[in-house]
N, CA, C and O of each residue as an XYZ file, in Angstrom:
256
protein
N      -8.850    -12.384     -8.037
C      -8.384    -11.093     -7.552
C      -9.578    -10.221     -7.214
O     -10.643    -10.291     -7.827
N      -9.359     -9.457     -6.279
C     -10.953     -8.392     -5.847
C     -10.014     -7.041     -6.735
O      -8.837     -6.753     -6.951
N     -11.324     -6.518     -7.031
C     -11.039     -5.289     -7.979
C     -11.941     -4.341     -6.976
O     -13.146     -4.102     -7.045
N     -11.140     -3.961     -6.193
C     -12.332     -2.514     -5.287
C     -12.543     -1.273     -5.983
O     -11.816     -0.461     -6.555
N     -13.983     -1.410     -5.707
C     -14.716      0.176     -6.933
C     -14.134      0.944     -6.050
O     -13.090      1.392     -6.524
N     -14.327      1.293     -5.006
C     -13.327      2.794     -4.301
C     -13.013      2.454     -3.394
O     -13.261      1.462     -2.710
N     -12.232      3.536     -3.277
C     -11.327      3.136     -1.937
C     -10.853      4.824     -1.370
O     -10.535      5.867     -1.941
N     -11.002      4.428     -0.092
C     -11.092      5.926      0.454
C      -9.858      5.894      0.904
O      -9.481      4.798      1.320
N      -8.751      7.201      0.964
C      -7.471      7.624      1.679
C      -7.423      6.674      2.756
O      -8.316      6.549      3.594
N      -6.080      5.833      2.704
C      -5.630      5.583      3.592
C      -4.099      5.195      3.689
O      -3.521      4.792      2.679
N      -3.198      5.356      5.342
C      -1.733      5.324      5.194
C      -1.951      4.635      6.212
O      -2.628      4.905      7.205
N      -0.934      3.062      5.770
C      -0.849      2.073      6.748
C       0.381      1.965      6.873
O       1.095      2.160      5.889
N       0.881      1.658      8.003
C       2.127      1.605      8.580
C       2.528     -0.097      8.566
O       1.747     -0.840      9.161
N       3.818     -0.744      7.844
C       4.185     -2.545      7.498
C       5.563     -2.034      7.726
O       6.139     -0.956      7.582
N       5.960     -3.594      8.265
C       7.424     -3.559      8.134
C       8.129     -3.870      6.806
O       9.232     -3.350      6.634
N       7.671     -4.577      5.948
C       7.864     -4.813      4.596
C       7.071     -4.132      3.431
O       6.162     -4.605      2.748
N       7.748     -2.702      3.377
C       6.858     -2.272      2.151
C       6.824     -3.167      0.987
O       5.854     -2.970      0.255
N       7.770     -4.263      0.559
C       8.251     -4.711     -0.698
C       6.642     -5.745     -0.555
O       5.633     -5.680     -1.257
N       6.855     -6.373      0.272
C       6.098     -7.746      0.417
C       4.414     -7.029      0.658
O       3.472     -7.618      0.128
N       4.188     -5.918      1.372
C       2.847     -5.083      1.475
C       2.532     -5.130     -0.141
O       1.766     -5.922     -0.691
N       3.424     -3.931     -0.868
C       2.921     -3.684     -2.277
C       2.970     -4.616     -3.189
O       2.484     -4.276     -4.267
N       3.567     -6.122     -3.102
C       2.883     -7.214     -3.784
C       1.298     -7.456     -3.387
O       0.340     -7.475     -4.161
N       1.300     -7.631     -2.000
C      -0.230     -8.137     -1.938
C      -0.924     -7.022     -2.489
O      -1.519     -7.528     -3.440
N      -1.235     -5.699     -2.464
C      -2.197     -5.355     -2.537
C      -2.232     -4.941     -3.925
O      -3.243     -4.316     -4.247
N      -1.283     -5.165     -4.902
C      -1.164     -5.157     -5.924
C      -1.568     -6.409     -7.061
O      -2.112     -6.194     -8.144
N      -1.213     -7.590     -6.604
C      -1.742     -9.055     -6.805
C      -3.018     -8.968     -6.119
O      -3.909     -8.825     -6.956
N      -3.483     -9.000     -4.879
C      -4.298     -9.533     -4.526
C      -5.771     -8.508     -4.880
O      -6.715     -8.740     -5.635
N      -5.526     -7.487     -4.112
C      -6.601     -6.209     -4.281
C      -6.134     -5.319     -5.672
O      -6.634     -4.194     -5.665
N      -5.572     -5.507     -6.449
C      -5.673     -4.946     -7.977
C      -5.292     -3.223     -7.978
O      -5.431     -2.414     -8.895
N      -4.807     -3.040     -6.704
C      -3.804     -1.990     -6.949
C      -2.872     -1.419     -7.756
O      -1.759     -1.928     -7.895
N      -3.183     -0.477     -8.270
C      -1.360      0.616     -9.069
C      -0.491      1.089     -8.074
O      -0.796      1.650     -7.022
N       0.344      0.879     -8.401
C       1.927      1.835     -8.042
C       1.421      3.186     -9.052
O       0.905      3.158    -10.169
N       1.850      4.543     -8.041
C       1.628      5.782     -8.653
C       3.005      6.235     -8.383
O       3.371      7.184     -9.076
N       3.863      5.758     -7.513
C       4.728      6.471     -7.187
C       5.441      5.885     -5.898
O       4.731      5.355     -5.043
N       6.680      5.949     -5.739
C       7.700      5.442     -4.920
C       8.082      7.124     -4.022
O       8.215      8.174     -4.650
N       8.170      7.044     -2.861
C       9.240      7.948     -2.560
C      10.063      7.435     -0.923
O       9.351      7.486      0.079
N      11.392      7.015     -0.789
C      12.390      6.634      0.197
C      11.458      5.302      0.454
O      11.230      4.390     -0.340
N      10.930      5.488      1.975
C      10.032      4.095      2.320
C       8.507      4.406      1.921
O       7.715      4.278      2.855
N       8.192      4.633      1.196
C       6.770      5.101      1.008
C       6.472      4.051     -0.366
O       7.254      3.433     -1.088
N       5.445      4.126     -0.363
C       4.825      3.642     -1.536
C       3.681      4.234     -1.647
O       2.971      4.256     -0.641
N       3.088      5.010     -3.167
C       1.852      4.989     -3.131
C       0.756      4.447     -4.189
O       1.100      4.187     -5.342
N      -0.247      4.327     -3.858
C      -1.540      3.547     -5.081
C      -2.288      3.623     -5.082
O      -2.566      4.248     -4.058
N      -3.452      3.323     -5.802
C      -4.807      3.875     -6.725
C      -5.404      2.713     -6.952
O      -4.851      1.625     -7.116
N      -6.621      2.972     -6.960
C      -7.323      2.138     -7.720
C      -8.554      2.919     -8.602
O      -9.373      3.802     -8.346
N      -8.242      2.162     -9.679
C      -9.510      2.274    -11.345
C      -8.969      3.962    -11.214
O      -9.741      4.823    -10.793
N      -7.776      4.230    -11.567
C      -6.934      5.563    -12.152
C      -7.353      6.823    -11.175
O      -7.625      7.843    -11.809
N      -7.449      6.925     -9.791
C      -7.360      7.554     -9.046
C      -6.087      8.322     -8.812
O      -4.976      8.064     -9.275
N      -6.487      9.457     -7.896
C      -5.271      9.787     -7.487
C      -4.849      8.714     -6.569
O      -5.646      7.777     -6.518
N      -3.573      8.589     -5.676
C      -3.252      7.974     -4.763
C      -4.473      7.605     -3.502
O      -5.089      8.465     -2.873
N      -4.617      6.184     -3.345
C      -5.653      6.272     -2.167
C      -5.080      5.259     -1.780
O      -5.960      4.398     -1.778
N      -3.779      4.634     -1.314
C      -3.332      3.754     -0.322
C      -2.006      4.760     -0.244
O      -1.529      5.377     -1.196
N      -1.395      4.768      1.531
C       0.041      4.975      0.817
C       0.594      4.201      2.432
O       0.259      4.215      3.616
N       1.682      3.539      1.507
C       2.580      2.173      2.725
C       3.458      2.988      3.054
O       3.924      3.588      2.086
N       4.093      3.400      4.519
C       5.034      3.276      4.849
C       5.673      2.497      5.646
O       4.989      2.010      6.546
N       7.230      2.101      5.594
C       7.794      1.070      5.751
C       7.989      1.777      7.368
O       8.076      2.979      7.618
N       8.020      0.810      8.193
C       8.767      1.109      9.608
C       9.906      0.171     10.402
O      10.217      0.129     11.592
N      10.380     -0.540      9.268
C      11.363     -1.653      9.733
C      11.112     -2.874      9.890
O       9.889     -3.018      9.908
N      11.582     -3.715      9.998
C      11.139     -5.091     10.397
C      11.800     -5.654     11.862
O      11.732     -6.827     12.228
N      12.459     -4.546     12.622
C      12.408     -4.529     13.922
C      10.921     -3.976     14.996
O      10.620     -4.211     16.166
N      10.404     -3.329     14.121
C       9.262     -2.434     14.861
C       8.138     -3.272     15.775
O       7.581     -4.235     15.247
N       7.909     -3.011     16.735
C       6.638     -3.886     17.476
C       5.775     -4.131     17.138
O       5.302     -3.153     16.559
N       5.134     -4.946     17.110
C       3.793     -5.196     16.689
C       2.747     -4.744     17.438
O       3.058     -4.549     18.614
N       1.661     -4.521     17.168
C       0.144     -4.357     17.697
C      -0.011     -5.413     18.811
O       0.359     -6.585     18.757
N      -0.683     -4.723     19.928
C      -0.604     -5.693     20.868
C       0.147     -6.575     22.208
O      -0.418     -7.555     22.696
């Protein structure tokens, strides 16, 4: 697992918040701070929030 010393603000836009906040929770060693509707947000090493997912469907276009 990577354990990132910091991590600067950022809001990324996935069609699967569920399946987003596994990886970066398993993989990059992320916390859940907080849920709100499609949002998710998380921390790392007891930060305030410095990721936050929002969901945009799994109809939405892709990049490109």
């Amino acid at each position: 697992m990577v354990k990132p010393l910091q991590l600067g603000h950022a809001n990324i836009r996935v069609r699967d918040v569920e399946r987003a906040t596994k990886f970066d929770t398993a993989v990059l060693g992320l916390e859940v701070t907080h849920r709100r509707e499609n949002q998710v947000f998380l921390n790392a090493r007891g930060h305030s929030h410095k990721l936050a997912i929002r969901g945009i469907g799994a109809e939405a276009r892709g990049v490109g």
